[in-house]
Each structure stands twice: as C-alpha cells, then as structure tokens.
Residue, then its C-alpha position, 0 to 999 in steps of 0.5 A: x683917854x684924858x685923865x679924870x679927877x674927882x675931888x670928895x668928902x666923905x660925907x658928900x652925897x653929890x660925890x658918890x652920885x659923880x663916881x657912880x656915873x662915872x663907874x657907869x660910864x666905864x670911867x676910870x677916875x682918880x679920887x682926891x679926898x680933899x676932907x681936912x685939907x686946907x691946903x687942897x681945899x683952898x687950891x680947889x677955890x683958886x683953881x675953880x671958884x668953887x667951894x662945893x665937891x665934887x670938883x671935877x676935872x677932865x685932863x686940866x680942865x675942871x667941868x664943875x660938880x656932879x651937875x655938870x658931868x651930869x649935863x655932859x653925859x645927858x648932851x652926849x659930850x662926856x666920852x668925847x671929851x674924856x677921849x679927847x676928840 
C-alpha cells in the first residue's frame, strides 16, 4: 500500500471532508499541519502549484485537493492507486 499524505489547517473545511473519506475508505494516512509553516507552505506551492489544502499525495505523487480524491474515489480509482496496481 502506497503511503498517503495529507497536507491541513486546522481551520480548513475541505480538510476534515478528505480525512473523513479517507477514514471511510479504511485508509490510513499521515496528516501534515502545514498552519504557520511558511517553510511547508511554500514547499507545497513549488511541488503542487497550489496554494489551498488539502494537498494530497499518494506515494510522491500529489492527486489535488478533497475534489479530486473525491473524483478518484466516485471512478473507483482511489484503492487501486493507494494499493499500487
């Protein structure tokens, strides 16, 4: 199983959505709290483009934000691609 990594806020609605699905899903995840870490926040913007959380990643590859996790769990790709196939 490829390792998932969300990056949050505390404040973020968006957030709690992702976890929630995730938890759903039975999978297990790592939760970064990139609030008032300008070092991570900025990593995030180079690595993804992005400057809204969630960011995701499964394995070293960023899927987006809850819309897209979304979007990959609604096709049925979500548990293929955290398992690798």
């Amino acid at each position: 199983m490829k390792p998932v990594t969300v990056y949050t806020t505390n404040w973020c609605p968006y957030c709690v959505r992702a976890k929630k699905l995730l938890g759903d899903r039975g999978i297990p995840f790592t939760e970064v709290d990139v609030e008032g870490d300008d070092e991570k926040r900025a990593w995030l913007v180079r690595t993804t483009g992005q400057r809204t959380v969630p960011q995701i990643f499964i394995g070293e590859e960023s899927v987006g934000g809850f819309s897209e996790l979304r979007e990959l769990d609604v096709a049925g790709d979500l548990m293929p691609k955290v398992q690798g196939l």
